[in-house]
C-alpha positions as CSV (number, residue, x, y, z in Angstrom):
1,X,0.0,0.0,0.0
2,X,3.2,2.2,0.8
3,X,4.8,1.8,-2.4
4,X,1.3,2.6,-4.4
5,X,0.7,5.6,-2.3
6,X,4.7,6.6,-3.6
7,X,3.7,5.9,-6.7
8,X,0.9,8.1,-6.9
9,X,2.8,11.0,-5.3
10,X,5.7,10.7,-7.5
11,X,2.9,10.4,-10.5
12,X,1.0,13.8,-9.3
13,X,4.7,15.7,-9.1
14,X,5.1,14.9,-12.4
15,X,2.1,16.0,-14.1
16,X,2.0,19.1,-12.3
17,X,5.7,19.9,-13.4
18,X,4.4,19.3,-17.4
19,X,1.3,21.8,-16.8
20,X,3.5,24.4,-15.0
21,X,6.2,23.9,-18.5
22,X,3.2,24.5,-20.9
23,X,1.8,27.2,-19.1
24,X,5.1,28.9,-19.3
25,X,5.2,27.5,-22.6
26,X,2.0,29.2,-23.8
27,X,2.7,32.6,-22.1
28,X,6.4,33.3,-21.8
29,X,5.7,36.8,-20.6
30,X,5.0,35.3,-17.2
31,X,8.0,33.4,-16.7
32,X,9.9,36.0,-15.5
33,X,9.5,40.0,-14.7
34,X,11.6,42.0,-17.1
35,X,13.4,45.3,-15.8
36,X,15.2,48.6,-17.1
37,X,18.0,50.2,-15.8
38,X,18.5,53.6,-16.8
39,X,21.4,55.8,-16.3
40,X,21.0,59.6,-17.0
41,X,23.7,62.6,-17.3
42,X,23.4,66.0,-17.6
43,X,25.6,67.8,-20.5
44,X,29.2,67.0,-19.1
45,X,28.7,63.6,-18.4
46,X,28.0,64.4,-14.4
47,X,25.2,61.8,-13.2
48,X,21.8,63.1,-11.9
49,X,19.9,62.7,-9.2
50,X,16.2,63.3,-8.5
51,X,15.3,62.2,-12.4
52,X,12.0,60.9,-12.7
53,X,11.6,57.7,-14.8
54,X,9.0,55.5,-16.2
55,X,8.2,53.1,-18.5
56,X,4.4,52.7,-20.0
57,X,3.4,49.9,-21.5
58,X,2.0,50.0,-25.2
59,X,-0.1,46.7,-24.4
60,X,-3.4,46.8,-22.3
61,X,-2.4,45.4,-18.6
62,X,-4.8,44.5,-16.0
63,X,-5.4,47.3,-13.4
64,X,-3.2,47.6,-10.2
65,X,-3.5,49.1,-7.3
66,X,-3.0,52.3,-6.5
67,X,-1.1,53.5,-3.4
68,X,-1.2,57.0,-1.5
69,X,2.5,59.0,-1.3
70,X,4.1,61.1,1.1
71,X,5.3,64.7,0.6
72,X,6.0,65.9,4.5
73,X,7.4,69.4,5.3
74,X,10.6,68.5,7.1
75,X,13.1,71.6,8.0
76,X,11.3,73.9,5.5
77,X,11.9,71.7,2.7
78,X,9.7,69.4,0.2
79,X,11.2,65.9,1.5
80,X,11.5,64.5,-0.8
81,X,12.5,67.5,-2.9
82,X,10.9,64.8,-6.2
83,X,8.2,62.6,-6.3
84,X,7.2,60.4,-9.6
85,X,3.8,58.8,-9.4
86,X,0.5,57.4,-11.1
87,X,-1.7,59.4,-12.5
88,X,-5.0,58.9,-9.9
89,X,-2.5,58.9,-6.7
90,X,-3.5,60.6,-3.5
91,X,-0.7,62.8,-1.8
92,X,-0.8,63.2,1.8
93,X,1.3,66.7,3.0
94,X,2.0,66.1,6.6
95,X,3.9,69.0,8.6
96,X,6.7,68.0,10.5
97,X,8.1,71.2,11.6
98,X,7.1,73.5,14.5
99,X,5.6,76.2,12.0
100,X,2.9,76.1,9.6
101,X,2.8,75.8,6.4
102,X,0.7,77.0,3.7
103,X,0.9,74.3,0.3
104,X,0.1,75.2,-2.9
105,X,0.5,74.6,-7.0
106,X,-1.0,76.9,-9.7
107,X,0.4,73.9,-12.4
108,X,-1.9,73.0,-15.0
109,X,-1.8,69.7,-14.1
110,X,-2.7,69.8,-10.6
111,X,-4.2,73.4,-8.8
112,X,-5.0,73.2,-4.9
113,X,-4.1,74.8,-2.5
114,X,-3.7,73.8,1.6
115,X,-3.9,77.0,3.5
116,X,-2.0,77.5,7.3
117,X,-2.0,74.1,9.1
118,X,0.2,72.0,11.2
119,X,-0.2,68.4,11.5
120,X,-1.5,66.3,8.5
121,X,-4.6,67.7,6.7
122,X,-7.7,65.7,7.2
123,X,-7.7,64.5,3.6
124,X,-5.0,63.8,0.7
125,X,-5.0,65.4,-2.5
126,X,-5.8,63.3,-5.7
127,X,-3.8,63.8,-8.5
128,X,-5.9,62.8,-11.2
129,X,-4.0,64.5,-14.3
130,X,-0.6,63.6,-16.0
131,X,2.2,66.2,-16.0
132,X,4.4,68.4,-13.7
133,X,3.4,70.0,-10.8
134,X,5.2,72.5,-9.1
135,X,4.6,72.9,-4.7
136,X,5.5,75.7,-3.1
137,X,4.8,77.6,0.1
138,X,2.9,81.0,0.9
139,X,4.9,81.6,3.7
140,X,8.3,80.4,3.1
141,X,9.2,81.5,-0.5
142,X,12.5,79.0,-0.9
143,X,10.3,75.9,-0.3
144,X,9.8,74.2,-3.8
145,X,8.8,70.7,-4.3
146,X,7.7,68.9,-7.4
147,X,6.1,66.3,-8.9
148,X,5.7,64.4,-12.0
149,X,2.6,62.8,-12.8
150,X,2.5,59.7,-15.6
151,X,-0.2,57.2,-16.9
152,X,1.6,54.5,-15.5
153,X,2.6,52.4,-12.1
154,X,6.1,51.7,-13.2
155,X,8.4,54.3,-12.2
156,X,11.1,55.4,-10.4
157,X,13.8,57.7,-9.5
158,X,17.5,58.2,-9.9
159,X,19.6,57.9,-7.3
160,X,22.9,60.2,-6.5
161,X,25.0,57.9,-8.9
162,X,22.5,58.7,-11.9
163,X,21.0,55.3,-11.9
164,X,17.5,53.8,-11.5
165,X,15.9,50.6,-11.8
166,X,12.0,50.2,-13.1
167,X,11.5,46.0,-12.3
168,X,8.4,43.5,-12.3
169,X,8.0,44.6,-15.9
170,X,6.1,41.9,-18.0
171,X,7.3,41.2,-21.4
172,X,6.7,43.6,-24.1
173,X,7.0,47.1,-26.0
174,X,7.3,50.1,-23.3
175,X,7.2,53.7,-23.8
176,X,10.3,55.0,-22.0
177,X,11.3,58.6,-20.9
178,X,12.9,61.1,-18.5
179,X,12.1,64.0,-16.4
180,X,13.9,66.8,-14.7
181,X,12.5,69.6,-13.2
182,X,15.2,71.9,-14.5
183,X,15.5,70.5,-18.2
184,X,15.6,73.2,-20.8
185,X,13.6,70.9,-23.5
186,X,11.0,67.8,-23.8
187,X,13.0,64.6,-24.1
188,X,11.3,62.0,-26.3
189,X,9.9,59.0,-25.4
190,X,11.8,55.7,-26.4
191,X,10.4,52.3,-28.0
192,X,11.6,49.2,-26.3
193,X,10.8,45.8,-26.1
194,X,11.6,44.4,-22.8
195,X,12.1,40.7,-21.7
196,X,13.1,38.3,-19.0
197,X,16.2,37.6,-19.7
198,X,18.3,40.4,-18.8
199,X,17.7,43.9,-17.8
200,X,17.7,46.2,-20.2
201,X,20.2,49.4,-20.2
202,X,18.7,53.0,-20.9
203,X,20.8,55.8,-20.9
204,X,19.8,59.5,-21.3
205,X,21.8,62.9,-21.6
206,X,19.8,66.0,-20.0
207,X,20.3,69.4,-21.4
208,X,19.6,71.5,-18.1
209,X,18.4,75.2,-17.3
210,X,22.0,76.8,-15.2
211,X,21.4,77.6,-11.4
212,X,18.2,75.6,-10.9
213,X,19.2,73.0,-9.0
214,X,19.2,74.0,-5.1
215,X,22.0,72.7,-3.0
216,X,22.3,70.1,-0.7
């Protein structure tokens, strides 16, 4: 009874190990997440930091979900200075500091406008519109923020080295671009296929506007 009991396991293994092989089979897009790693410079070859990337997908995907971001007023700053999401995302504005703050944007994109609080305001703020969007504050006129608002969930952001990685990509043609908030002209979007085999190198060269990136 033992060994027929084996037998069947061993059988069972097997057939699922033959279904899982077609199923990768029929639909090699799911058999492994692709990714993109992009690498942007500015005029002279010096990396940059705060980029926003993203990659949108030319095929229809299935929905997914979205998730509500953080833009906190930390030391009379924007932290983070850049934020890249989804078109649709909520944005919560805590205050951290021991003053308040007054938010605002008159961008095209996205117009509101949070007047003196401290704390975090009782509701987020949907942005429901693709493009930049510039934050600043009424009462302290060197706080600047922005944000960058695309039709799609993957994105990212370069780190100080220049260099970002947008992952859990499924197989196909992508729509691929940068963002800074002090380039001087529109860079084109990029045609790539994408795969799972290896990650796929992007690299960009920014023309920027002089003097518009604060210190840190």
């Amino acid at each position: 009874m033992l060994h027929c009991d084996l037998m069947k396991t061993r059988q069972y293994s097997s057939l699922c190990t033959r279904l899982f092989a077609l199923i990768l089979g029929l639909a090699p897009g799911l058999a492994a997440a692709a990714s993109i790693e992009f690498r942007v410079t500015d005029a002279s070859g010096v990396p940059l930091q705060d980029v926003a990337v993203y990659a949108t997908p030319r095929q229809p995907l299935p929905p997914r979900p979205r998730h509500e971001a953080i833009i906190a007023q930390v030391k009379r700053q924007f932290a983070p200075l850049v934020s890249v999401i989804q078109t649709g995302t909520a944005v919560n504005f805590p205050n951290r500091d021991d003053v308040r703050h007054h938010v605002y944007s008159f961008s095209p994109a996205k117009t509101f406008e949070i007047k003196l609080y401290v704390g975090t305001p009782a509701k987020p703020v949907l942005f429901d519109k693709p493009g930049e969007v510039v934050l600043g504050c009424n009462i302290h006129d060197q706080m600047r923020g922005f944000v960058f608002v695309v039709d799609t969930p993957f994105v990212a952001k370069t780190d100080a080295a220049g260099r970002a990685v947008v992952d859990d990509l499924p197989a196909g043609e992508f729509d691929v671009g940068v963002w800074h908030y002090a380039q001087s002209a529109v860079q084109p979007v990029r045609r790539l296929r994408v795969s799972g085999d290896q990650p796929l190198p992007a690299a960009f060269t920014l023309q920027l506007r002089p003097g518009q990136i604060p210190a840190r």
